[in-house]
C-alpha positions as CSV (number, residue, x, y, z in Angstrom):
1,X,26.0,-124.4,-203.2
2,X,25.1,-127.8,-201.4
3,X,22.6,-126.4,-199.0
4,X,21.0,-124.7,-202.1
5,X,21.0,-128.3,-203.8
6,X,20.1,-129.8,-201.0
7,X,16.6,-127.2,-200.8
8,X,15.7,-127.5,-204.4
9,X,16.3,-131.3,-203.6
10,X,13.6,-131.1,-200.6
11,X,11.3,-129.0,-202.7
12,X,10.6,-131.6,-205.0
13,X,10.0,-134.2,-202.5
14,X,7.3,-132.0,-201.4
15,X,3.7,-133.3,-202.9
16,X,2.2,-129.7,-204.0
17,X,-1.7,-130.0,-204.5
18,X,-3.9,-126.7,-205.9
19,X,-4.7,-125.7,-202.2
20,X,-2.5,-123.1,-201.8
21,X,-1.2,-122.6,-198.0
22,X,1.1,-119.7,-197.1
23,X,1.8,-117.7,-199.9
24,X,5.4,-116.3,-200.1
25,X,4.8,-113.9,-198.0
26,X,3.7,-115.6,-194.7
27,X,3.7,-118.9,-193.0
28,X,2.1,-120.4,-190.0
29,X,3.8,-122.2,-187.4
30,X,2.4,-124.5,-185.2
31,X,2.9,-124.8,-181.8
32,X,1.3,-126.8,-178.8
33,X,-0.8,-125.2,-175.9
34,X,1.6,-127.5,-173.8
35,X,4.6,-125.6,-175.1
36,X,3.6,-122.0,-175.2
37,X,7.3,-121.5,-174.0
38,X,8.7,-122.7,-176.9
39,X,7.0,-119.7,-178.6
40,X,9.2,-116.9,-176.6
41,X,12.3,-119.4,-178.1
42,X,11.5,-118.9,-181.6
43,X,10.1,-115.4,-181.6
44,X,13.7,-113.9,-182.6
45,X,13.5,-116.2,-185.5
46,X,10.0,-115.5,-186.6
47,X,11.1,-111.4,-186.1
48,X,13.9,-112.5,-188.1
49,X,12.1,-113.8,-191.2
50,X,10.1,-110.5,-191.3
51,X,13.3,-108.6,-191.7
52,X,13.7,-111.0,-195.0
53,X,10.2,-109.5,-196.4
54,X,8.1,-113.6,-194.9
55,X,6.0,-113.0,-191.9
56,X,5.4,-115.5,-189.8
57,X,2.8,-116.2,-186.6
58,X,2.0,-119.0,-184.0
59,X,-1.1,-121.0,-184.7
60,X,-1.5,-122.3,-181.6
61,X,-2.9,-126.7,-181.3
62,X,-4.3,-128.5,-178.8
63,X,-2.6,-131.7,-179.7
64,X,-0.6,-133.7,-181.9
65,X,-3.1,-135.6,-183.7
66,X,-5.5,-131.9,-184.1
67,X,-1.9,-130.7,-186.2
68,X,-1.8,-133.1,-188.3
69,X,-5.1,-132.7,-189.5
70,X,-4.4,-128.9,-190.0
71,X,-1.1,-130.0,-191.9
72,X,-3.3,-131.9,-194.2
73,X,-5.9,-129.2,-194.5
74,X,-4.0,-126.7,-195.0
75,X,-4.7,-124.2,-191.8
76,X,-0.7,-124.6,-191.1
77,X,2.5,-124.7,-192.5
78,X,5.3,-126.0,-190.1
79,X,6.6,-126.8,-186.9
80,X,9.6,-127.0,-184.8
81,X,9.5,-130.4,-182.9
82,X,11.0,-133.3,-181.7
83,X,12.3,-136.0,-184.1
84,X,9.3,-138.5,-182.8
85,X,6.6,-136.4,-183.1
86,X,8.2,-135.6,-187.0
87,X,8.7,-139.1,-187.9
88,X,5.0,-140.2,-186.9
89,X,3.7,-137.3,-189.2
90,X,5.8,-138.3,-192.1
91,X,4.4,-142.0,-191.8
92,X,0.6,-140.0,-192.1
93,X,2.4,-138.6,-195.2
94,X,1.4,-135.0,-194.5
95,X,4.8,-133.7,-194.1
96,X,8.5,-133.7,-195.1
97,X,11.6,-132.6,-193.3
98,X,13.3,-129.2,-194.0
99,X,15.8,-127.6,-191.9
100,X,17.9,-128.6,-189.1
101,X,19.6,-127.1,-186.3
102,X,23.5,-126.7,-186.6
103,X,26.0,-126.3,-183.8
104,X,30.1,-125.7,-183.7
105,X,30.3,-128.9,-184.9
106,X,27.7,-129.7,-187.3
107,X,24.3,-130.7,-187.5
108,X,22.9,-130.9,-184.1
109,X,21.5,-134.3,-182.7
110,X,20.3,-136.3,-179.7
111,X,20.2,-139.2,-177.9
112,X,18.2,-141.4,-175.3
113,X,19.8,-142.4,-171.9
114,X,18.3,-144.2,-169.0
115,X,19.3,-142.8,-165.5
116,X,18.6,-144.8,-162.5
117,X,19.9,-144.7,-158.6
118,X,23.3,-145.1,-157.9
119,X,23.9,-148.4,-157.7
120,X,21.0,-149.7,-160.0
121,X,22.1,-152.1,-162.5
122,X,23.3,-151.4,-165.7
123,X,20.4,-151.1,-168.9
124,X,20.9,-154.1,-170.9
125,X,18.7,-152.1,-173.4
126,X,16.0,-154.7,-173.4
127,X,12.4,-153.8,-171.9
128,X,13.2,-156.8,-169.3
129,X,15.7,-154.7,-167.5
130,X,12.3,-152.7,-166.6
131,X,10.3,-155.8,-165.2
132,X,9.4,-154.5,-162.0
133,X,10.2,-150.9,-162.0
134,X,8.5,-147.4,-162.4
135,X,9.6,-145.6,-165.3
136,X,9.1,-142.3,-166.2
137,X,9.9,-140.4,-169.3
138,X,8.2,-137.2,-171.7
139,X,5.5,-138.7,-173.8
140,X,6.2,-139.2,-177.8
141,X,9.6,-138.3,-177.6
142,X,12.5,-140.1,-179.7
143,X,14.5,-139.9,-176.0
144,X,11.1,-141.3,-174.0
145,X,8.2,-143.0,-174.5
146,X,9.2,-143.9,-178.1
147,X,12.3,-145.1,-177.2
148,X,10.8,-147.2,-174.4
149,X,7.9,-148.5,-176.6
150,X,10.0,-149.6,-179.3
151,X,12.1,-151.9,-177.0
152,X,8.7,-154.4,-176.8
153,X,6.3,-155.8,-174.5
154,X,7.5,-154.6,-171.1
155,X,6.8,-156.0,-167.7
156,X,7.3,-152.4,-165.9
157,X,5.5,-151.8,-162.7
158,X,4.1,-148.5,-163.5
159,X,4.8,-146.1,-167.2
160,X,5.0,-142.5,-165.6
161,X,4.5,-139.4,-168.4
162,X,6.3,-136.2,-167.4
163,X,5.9,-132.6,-169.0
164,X,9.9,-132.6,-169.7
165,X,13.0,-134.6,-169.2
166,X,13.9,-132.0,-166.3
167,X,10.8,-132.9,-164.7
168,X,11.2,-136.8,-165.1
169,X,14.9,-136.6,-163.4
170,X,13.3,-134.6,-160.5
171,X,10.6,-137.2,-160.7
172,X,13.1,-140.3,-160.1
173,X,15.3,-138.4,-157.6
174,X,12.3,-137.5,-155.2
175,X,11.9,-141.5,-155.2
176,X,8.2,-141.5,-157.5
177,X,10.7,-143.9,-160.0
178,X,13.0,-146.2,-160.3
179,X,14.2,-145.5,-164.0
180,X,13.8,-142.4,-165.8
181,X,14.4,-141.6,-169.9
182,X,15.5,-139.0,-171.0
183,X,17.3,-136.7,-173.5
184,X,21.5,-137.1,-173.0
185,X,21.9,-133.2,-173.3
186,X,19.2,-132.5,-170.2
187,X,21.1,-135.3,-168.4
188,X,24.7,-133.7,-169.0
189,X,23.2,-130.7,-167.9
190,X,21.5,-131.3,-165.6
191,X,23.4,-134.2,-163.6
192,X,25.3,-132.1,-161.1
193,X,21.6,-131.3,-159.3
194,X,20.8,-135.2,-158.8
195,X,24.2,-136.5,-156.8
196,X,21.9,-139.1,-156.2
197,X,21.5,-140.3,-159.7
198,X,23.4,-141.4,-162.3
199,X,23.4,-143.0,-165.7
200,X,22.9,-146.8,-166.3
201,X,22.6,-146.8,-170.1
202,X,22.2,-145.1,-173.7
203,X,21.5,-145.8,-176.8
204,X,23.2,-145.4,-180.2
205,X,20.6,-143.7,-182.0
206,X,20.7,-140.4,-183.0
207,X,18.1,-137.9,-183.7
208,X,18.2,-134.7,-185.3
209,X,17.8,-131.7,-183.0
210,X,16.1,-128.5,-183.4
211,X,14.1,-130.0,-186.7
212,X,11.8,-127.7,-188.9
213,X,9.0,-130.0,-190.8
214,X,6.9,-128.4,-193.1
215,X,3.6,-129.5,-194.7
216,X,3.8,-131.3,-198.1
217,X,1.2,-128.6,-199.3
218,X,3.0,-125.2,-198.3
219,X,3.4,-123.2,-201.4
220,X,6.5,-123.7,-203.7
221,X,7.5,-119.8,-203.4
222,X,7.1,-119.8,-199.9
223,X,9.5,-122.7,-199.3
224,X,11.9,-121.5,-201.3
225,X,11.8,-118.2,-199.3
226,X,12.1,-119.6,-196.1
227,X,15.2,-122.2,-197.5
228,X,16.8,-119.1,-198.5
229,X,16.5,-117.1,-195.6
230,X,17.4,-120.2,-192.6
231,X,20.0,-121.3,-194.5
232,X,21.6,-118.0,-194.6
233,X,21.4,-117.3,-190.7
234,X,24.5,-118.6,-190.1
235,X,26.6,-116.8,-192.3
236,X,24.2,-113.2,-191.3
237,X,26.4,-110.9,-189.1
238,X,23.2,-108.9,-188.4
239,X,21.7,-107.9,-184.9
240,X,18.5,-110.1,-186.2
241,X,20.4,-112.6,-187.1
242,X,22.4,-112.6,-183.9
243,X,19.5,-112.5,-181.8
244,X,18.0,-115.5,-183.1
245,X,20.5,-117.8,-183.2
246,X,21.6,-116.6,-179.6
247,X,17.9,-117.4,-178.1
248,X,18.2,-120.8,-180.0
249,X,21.5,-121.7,-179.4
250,X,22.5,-122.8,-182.5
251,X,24.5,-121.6,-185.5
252,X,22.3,-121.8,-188.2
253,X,20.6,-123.8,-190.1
254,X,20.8,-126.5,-192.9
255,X,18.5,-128.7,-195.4
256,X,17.1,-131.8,-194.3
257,X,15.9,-135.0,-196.0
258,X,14.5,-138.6,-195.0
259,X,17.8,-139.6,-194.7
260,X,18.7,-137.4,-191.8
261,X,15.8,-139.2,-189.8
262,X,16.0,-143.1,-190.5
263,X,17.5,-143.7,-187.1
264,X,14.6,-142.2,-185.3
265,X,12.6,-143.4,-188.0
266,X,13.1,-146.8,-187.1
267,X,12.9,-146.5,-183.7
268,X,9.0,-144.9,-183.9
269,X,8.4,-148.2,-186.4
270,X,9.4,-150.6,-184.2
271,X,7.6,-148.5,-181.2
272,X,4.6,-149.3,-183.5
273,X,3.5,-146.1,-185.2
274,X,1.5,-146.8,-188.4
275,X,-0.5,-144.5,-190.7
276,X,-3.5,-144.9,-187.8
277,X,-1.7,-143.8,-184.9
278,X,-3.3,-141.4,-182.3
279,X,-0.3,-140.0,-181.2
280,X,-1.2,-142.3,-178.0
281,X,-0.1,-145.6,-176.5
């Protein structure tokens, strides 16, 4: 019964005006031209919703700050994203958390880590230890840029945006960097392909993984309809249900609140996100 208490708990935290958006029957998800891929990812789940009677479709963004606007307009009603990205969109109050991922062992989450050289120093985590350096790191991510920026005023030689935290360990390792930031699961999985790297620091933080937001508008029906079916993913033996949470890697899904966020929360605060921000620094 919790994760139903925990939806019905989420529902009412959600500001309902007389705009309807989806209607019970559909929903619109929004995804970034930057990460088309993400849409082959999630396309077992969307075909997995339609076997539950809610179609779903892509509305595809150019941007962070052009989806918030369609949040608060009403054009769409969710997205999958990064913590970060979440948190600055629930400071613009025009959306609230609703699902998270769940793994073997609970409620998935994430952390930053800072991988240098062998030999490099350790992170002191203070934006000193990056006086002098090129550092490179995903932009407006809770394990990245927002991460760096919310150490302070840094003295860095050169801030370096990559398209992934793959792409910013290959970045460091062919020598472009002297410090890269990145997500801890990328670097666990990905540290046997950089002998030449290693890691110099973490922090204690943790992000939730695998988030769902949804706008505070969507339609009341429609939430509860997608509450019921994600929450009961996990426990769905079906070839549907299979699929899905095989191409996601995950075991299901369960309610979020605020609560589930104030870590990275306070991290995008102190990075200096306000209501105003461009999703730029």
């Amino acid at each position: 019964m919790r994760p139903l208490r925990s939806l019905l708990s989420a529902i009412v935290l959600l500001t309902l005006t007389a705009a309807p958006l989806a209607r019970a029957g559909e929903l619109r998800i929004a995804i970034l031209q930057s990460q088309s891929g993400d849409a082959r990812k999630y396309q077992t789940l969307l075909d997995y919703l339609g076997t539950h009677g809610l179609q779903a479709k892509f509305v595809t963004v150019p941007n962070y700050l052009a989806v918030t606007g369609m949040f608060a307009d009403g054009s769409v009603d969710a997205m999958f994203g990064g913590s970060g990205v979440g948190c600055a969109m629930m400071i613009k109050g025009v959306v609230a958390p609703f699902a998270r991922s769940v793994g073997p062992s609970g409620p998935l989450t994430y952390a930053a880590v800072v991988v240098a050289p062998k030999g490099t120093p350790r992170f002191d985590r203070t934006a000193a230890w990056f006086a002098g350096k090129k550092v490179v790191f995903s932009p407006l991510a809770s394990a990245g840029e927002f991460y760096f920026r919310s150490l302070g005023p840094s003295k860095a030689a050169e801030v370096l945006r990559a398209a992934s935290h793959g792409a910013a360990l290959d970045t460091l390792a062919r020598g472009r960097a002297d410090a890269a930031i990145v997500k801890n699961h990328v670097w666990t999985k990905e540290a046997e392909k950089f002998p030449t790297l290693e890691l110099v620091g973490a922090d204690d933080a943790q992000n939730a993984d695998g988030g769902l937001i949804v706008a505070k508008r969507i339609d009341k029906a429609a939430a509860e309809k997608l509450g019921k079916i994600l929450f009961g993913l996990g426990a769905d033996g079906s070839p549907a249900a299979v699929a899905a949470r095989t191409a996601l890697g995950i075991s299901g899904f369960v309610a979020a609140t605020e609560k589930d966020y104030a870590q990275t929360m306070a991290t995008v605060k102190r990075a200096g996100v306000t209501k105003d921000f461009t999703f730029t620094f």
